[in-house]
KOLKOL-109055 format. One record per residue: residue number from 1; residue in three letters; z, x, y of N, C-alpha, C in turn. Coordinates in steps of 0.05 Angstrom, whole numbers, plus 5000, padded with zeros to 4 digits. Atoms other than C-alpha are relative to their C-alpha. Last residue first. Example, Ala and Ser with C-alpha at 12.3 -4.5 7.8 and 13.67 -1.06 7.14 Angstrom:
REM KOLKOL-109055
<2, SER, <4999, 4984, 4976>, <5143, 5273, 4979>, <5014, 4985, 5022>>
<1, ALA, <5000, 5018, 4976>, <5156, 5246, 4910>, <5000, 5018, 5024>>
This chain:
REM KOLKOL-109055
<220, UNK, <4987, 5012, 5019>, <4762, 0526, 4651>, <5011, 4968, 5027>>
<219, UNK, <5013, 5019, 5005>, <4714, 0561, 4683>, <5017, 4978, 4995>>
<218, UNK, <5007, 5014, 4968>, <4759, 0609, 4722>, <4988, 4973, 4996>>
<217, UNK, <4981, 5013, 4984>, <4792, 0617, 4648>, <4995, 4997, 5029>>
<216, UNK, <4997, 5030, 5009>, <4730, 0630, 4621>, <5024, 4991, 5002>>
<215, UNK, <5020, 5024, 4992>, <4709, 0683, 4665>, <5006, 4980, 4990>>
<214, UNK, <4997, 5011, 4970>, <4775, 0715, 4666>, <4982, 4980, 5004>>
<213, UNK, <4986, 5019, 5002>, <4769, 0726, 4592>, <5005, 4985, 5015>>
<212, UNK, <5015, 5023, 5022>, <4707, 0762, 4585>, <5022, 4982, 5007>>
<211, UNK, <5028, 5013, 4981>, <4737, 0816, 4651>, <4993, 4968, 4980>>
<210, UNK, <4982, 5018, 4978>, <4805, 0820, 4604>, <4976, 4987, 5022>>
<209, UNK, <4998, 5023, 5003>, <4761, 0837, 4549>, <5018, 4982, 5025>>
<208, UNK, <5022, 5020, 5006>, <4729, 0891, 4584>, <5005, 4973, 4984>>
<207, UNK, <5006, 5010, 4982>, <4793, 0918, 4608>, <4974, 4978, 4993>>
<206, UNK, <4978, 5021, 4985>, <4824, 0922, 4546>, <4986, 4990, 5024>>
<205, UNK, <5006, 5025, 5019>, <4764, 0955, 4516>, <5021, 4985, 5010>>
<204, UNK, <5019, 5009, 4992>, <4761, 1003, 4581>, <4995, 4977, 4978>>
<203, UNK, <5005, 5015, 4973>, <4829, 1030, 4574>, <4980, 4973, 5001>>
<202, UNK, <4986, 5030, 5018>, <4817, 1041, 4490>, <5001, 4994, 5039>>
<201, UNK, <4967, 4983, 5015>, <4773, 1113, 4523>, <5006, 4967, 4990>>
<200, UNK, <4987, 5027, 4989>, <4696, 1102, 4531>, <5027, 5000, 4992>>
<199, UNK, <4977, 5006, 5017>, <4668, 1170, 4543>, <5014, 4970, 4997>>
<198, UNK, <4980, 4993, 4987>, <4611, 1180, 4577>, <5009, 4993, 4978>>
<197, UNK, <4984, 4992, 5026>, <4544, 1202, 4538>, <5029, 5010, 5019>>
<196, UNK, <4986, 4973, 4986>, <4498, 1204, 4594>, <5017, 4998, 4986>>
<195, UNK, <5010, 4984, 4989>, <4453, 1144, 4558>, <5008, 5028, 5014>>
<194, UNK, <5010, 4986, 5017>, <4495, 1118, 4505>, <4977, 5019, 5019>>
<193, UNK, <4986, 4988, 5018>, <4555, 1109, 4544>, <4976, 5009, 4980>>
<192, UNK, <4997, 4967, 4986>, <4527, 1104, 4613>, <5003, 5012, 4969>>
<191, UNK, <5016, 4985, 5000>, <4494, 1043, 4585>, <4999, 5026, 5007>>
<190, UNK, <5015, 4991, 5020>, <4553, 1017, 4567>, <4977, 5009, 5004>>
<189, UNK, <4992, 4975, 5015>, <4584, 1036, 4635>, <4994, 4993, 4964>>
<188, UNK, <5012, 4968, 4991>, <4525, 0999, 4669>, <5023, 5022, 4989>>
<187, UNK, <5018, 4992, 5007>, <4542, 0936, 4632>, <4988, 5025, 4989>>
<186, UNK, <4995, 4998, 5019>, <4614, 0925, 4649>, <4974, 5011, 4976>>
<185, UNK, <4980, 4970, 5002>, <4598, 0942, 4713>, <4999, 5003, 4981>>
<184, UNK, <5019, 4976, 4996>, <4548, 0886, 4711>, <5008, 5027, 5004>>
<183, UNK, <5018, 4993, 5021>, <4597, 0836, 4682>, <4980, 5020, 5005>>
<182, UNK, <4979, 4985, 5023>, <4643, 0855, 4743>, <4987, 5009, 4973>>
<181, UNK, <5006, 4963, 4992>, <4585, 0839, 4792>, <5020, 5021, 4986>>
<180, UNK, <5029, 4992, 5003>, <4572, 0772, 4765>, <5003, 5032, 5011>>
<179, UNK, <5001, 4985, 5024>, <4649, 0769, 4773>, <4971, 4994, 4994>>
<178, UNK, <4986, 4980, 5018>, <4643, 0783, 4835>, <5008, 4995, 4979>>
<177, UNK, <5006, 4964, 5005>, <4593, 0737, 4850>, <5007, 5025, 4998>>
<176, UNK, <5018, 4985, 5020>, <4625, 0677, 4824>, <4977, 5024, 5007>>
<175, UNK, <4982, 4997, 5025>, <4674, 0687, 4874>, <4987, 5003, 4977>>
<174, UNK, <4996, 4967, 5001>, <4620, 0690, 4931>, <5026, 5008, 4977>>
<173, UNK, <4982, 4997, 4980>, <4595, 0623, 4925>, <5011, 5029, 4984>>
<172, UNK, <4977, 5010, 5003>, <4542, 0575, 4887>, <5014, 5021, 5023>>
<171, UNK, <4995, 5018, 5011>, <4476, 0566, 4914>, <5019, 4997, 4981>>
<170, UNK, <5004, 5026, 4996>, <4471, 0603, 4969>, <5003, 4983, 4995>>
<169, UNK, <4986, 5012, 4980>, <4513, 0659, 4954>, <4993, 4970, 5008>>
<168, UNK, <4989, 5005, 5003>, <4469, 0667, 4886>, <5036, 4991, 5023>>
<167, UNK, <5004, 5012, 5011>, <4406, 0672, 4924>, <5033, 4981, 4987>>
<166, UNK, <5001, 5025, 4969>, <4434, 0714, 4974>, <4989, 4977, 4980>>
<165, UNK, <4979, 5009, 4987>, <4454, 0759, 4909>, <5007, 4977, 5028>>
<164, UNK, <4983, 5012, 5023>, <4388, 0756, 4869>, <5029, 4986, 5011>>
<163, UNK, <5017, 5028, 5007>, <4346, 0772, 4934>, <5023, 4986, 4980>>
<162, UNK, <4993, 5019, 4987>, <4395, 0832, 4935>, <4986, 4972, 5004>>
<161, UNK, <4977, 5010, 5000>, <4382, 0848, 4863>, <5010, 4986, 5031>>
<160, UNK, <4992, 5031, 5015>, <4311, 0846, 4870>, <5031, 4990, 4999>>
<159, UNK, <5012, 5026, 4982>, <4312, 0888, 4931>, <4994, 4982, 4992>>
<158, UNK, <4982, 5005, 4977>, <4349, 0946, 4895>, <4994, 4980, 5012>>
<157, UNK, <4981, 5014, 5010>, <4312, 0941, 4835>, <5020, 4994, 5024>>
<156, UNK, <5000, 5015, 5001>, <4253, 0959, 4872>, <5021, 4981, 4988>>
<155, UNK, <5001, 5025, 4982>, <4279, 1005, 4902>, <4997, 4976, 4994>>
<154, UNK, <4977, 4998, 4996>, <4298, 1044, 4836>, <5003, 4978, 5024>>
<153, UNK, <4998, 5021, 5021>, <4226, 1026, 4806>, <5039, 4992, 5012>>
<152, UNK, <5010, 5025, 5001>, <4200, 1067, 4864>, <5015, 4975, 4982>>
<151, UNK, <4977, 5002, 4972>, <4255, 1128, 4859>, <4986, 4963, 5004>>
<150, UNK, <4972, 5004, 5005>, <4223, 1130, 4783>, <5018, 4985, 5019>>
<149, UNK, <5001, 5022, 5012>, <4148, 1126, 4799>, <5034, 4991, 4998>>
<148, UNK, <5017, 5009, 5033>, <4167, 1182, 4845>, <4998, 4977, 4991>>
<147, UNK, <5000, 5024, 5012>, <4179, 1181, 4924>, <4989, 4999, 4971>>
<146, UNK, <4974, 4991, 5018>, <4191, 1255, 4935>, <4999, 4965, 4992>>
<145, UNK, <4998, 4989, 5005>, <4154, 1244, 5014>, <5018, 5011, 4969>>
<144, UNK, <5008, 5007, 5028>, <4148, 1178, 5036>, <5005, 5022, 4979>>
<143, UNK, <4977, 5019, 5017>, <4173, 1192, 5097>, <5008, 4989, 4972>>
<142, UNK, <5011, 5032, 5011>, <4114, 1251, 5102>, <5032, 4989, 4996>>
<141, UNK, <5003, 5001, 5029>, <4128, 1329, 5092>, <4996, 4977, 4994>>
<140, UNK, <5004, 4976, 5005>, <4145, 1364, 5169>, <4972, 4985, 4968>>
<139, UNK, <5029, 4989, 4995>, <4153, 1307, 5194>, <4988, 5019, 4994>>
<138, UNK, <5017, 5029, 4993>, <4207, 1271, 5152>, <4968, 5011, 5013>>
<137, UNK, <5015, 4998, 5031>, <4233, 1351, 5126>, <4976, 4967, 5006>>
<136, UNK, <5030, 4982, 5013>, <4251, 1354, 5201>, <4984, 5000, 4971>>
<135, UNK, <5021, 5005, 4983>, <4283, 1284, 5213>, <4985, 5028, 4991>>
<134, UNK, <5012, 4978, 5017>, <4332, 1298, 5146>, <4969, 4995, 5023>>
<133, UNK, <4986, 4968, 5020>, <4404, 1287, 5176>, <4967, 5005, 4992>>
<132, UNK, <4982, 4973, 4988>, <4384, 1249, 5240>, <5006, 5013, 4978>>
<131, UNK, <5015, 4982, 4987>, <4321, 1216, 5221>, <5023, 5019, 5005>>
<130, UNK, <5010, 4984, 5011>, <4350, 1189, 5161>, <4983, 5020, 5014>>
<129, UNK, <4979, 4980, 5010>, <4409, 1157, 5201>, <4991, 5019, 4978>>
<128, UNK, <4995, 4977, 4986>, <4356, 1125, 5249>, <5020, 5025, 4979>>
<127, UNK, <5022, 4983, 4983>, <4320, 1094, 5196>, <5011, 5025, 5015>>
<126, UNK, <5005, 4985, 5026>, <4382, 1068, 5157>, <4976, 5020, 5012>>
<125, UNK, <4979, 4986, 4997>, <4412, 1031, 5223>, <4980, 5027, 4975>>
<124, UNK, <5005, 4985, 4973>, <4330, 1001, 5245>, <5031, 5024, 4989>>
<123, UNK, <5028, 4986, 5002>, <4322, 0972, 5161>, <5002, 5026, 5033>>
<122, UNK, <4999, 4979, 5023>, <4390, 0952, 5164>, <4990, 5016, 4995>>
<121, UNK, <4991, 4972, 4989>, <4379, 0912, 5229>, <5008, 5017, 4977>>
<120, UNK, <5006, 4982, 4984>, <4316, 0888, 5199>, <5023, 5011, 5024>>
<119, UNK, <5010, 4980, 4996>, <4349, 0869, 5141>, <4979, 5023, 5016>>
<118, UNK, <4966, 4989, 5006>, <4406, 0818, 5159>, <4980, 5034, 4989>>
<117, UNK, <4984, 4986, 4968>, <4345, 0786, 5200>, <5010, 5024, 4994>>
<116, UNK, <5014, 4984, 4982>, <4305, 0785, 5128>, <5008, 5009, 5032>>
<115, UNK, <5004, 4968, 5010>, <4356, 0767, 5090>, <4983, 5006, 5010>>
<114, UNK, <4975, 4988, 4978>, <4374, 0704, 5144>, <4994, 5035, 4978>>
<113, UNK, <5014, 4988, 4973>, <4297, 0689, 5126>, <5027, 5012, 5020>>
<112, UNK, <5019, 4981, 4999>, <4304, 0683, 5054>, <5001, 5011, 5033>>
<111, UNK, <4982, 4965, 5002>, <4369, 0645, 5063>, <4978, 5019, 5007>>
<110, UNK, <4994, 4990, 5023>, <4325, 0590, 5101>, <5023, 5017, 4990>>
<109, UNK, <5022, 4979, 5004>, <4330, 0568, 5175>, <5008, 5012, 4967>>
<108, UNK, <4993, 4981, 5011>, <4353, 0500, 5180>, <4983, 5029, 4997>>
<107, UNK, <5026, 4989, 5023>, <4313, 0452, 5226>, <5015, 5034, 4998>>
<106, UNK, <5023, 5022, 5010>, <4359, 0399, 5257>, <4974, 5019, 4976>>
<105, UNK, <5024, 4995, 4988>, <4419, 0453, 5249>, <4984, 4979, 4994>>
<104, UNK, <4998, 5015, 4973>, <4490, 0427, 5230>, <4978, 5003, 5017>>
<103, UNK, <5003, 5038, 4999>, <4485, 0427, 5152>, <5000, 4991, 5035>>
<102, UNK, <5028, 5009, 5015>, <4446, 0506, 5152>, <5005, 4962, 5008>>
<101, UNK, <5027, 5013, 4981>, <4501, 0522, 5197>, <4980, 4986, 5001>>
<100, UNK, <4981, 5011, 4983>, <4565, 0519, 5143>, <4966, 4986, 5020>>
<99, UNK, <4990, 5030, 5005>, <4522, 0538, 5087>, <5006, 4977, 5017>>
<98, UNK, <5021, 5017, 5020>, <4476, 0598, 5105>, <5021, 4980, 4993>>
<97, UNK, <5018, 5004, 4991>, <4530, 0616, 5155>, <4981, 4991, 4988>>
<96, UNK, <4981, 5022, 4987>, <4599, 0609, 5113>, <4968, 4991, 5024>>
<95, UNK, <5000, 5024, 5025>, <4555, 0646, 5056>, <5007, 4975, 5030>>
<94, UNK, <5034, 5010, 4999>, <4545, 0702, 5111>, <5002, 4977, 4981>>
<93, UNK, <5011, 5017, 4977>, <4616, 0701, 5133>, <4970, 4989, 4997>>
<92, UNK, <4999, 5030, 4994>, <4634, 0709, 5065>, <4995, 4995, 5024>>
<91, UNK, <5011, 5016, 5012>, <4602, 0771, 5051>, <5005, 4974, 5003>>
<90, UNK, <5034, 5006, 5002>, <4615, 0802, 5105>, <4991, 4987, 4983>>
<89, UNK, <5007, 5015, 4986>, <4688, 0792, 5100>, <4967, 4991, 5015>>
<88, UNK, <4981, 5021, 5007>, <4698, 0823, 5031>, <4991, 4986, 5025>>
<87, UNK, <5017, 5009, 5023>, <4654, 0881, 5043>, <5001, 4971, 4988>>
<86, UNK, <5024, 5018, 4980>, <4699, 0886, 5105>, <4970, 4993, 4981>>
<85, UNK, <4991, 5024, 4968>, <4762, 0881, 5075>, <4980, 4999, 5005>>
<84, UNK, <5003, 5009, 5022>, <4736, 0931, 5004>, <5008, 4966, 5023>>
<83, UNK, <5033, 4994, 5011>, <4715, 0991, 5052>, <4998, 4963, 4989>>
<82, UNK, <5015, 5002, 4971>, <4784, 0978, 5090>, <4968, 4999, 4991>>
<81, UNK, <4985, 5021, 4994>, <4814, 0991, 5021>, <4992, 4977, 5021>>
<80, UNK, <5016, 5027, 5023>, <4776, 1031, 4988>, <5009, 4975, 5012>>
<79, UNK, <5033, 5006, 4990>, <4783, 1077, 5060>, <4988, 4977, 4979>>
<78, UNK, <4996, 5011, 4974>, <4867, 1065, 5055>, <4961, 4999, 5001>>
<77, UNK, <5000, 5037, 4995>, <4859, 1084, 4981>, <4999, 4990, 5019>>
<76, UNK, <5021, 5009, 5018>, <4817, 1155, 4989>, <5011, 4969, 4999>>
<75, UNK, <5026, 5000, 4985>, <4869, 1174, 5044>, <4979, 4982, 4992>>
<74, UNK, <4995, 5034, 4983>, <4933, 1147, 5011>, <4969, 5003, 5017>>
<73, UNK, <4994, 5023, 5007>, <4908, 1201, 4956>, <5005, 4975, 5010>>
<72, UNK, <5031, 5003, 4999>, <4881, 1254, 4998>, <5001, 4977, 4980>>
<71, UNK, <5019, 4983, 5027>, <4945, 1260, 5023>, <4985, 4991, 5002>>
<70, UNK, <5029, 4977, 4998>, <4959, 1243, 5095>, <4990, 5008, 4975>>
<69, UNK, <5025, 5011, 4980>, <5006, 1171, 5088>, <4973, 5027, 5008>>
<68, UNK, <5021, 5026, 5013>, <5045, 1186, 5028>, <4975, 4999, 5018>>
<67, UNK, <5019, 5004, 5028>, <5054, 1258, 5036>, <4986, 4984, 4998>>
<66, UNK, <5025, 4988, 5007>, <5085, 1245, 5102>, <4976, 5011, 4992>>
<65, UNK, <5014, 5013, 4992>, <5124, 1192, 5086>, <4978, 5016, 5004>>
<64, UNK, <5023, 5017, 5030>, <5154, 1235, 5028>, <4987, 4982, 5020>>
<63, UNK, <4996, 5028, 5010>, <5168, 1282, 5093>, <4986, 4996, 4982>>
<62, UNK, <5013, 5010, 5010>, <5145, 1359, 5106>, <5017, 4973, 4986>>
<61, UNK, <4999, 5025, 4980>, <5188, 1397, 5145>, <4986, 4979, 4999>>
<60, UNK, <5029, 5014, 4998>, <5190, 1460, 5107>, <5007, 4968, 5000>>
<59, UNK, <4993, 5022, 5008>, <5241, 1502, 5108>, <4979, 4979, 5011>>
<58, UNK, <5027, 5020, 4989>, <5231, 1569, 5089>, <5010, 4976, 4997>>
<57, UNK, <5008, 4987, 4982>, <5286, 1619, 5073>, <4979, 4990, 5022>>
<56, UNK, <5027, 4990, 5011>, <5332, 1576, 5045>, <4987, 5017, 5016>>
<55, UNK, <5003, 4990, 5022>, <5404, 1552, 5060>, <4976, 5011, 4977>>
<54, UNK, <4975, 4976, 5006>, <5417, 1565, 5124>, <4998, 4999, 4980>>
<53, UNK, <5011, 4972, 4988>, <5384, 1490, 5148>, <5013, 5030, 4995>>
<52, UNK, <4984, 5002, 4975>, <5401, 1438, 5088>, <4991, 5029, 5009>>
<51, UNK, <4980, 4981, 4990>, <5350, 1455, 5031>, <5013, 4996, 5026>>
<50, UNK, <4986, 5001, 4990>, <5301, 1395, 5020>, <5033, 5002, 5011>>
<49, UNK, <4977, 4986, 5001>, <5246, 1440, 5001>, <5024, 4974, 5018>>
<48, UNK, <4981, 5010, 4967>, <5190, 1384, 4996>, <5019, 5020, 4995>>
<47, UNK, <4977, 5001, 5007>, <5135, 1415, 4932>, <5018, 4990, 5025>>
<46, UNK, <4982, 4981, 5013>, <5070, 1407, 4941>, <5024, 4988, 5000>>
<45, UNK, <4990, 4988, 4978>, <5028, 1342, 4922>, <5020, 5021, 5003>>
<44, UNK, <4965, 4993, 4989>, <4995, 1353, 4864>, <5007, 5000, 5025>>
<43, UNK, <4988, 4983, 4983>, <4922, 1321, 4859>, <5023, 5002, 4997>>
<42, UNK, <4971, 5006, 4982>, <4899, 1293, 4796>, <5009, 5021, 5018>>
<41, UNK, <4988, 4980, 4975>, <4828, 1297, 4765>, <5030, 4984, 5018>>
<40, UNK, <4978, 5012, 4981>, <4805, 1249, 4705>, <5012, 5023, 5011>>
<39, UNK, <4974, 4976, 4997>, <4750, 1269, 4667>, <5017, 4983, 5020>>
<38, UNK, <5013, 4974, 5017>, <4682, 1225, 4630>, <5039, 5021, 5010>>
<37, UNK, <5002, 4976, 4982>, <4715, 1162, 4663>, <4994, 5024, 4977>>
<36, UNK, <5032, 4992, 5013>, <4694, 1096, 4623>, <5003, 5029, 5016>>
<35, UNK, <5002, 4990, 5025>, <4777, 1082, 4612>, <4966, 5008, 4992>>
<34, UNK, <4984, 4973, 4999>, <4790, 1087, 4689>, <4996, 5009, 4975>>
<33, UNK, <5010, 4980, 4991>, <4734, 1040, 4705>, <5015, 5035, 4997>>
<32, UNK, <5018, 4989, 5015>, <4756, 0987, 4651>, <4988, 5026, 5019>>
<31, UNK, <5006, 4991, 5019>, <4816, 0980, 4674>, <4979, 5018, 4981>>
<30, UNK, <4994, 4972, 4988>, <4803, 0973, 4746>, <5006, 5018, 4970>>
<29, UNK, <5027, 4989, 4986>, <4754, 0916, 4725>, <5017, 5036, 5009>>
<28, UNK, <5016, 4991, 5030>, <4806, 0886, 4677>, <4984, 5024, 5017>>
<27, UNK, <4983, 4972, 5006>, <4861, 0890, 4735>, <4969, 5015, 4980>>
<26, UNK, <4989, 4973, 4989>, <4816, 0854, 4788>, <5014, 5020, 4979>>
<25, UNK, <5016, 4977, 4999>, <4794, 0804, 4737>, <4999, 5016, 5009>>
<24, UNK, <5003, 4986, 5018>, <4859, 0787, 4723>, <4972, 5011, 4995>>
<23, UNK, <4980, 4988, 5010>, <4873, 0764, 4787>, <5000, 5020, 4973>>
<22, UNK, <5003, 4972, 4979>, <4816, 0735, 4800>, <5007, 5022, 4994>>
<21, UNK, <5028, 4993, 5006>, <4823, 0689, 4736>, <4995, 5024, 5011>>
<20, UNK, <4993, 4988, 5025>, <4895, 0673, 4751>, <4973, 5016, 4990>>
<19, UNK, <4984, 4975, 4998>, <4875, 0652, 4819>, <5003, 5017, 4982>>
<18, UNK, <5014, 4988, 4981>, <4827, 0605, 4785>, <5006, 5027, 5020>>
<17, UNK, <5009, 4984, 5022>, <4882, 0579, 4732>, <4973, 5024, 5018>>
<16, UNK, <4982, 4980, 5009>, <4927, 0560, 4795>, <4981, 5016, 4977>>
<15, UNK, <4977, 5008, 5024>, <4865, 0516, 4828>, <5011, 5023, 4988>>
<14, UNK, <5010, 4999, 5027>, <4830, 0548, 4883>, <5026, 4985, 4989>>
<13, UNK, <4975, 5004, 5020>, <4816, 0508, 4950>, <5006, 5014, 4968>>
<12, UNK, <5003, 5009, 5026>, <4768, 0539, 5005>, <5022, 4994, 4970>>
<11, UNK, <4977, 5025, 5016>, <4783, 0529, 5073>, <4995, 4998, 4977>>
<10, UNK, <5012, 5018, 5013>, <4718, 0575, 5082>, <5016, 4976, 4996>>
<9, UNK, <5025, 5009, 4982>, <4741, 0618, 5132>, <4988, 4975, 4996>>
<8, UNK, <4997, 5010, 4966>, <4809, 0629, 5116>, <4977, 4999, 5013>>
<7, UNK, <4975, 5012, 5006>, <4809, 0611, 5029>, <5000, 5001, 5044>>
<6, UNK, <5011, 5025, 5013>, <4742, 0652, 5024>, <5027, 4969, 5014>>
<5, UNK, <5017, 5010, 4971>, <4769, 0708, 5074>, <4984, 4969, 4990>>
<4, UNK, <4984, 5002, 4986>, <4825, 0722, 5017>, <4981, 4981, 5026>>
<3, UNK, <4976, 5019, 5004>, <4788, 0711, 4952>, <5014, 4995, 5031>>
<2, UNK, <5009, 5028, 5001>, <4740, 0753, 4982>, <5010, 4978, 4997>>
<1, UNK, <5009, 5006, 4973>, <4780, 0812, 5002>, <4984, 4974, 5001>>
């Protein structure tokens, strides 16, 4: 999604080894998430009887389009999918704003201060959507309520890293932040591995070198 809205928002030009890069960091990264999986679950779709009428007792009316498009399989991709478009075009519109506007305004307004717009409506959406599922436990027990040293250290990582990321939109561009956000996958399933003790199957060494490789063929 970035690659794509980069190229029609941004007019941005990649060179052939740069595609190639993408490209292969997309597989590494899917690689490596299938080979850090602790279990792997597969749905069956059922069975299609397609018995001409008279010759069964049940005939079930069930298309392979139909499968494709309602299982819980085209389901789950159609939402990564749509999840992965607008994750993809948010991010580059906001680069295309902190860059694009910043050169046509007499008095630019910071990044710092477009992450602060971009989080007070975040701050007003997240509010209301904790009053509606847990508004009684809120007054009943404090907003703050269950905040440990732990949940604390959790925010705070959360608000360094975005700082980190409008930072790195700013001053280079939303390609190298996916893969800054590949190598950090690549991270957090070694740390899964000695901390929750996942599994790392041969998948995930292919992939992880294919992520190492991408970067220095984008560089290149």
């Amino acid at each position: 999604g970035q690659l794509f809205f980069s190229v029609v928002l941004l007019g941005r030009r990649l060179k052939s080894n740069q595609l190639s890069a993408v490209g292969l960091l997309a597989l590494g990264l899917g690689l490596a998430s299938q080979g850090s999986s602790s279990a792997v679950t597969s749905t069956k779709l059922p069975p299609v009887n397609l018995s001409p009428p008279g010759k069964g007792d049940k005939i079930v009316t069930t298309t392979f389009l139909h499968q494709l498009f309602f299982s819980d399989f085209a389901t789950g991709f159609f939402a990564v999918f749509f999840a992965c478009m607008l994750s993809g075009f948010s991010s580059v519109y906001f680069e295309r704003v902190v860059k694009t506007k910043r050169k046509q305004q007499k008095y630019p307004i910071s990044v710092w201060a477009r992450n602060a717009q971009l989080a007070t409506f975040s701050s007003a959406i997240a509010t209301f959507g904790a009053l509606v599922k847990d508004g009684h436990n809120i007054r009943t027990r404090g907003f703050l309520h269950g905040f440990t040293p732990l949940v604390w250290t959790v925010v705070a990582l959360q608000a360094g890293g975005g700082m980190c990321t409008a930072a790195v939109i700013a001053y280079a561009d939303n390609l190298l932040k996916g893969f800054a956000t590949g190598v950090s996958m690549l991270f957090c399933s070694l740390a899964s591995y000695f901390w929750f003790d996942t599994i790392i199957a041969i998948p995930f060494v292919f992939g992880a070198t294919a992520v190492i490789a991408a970067i220095f063929l984008y560089s290149c």
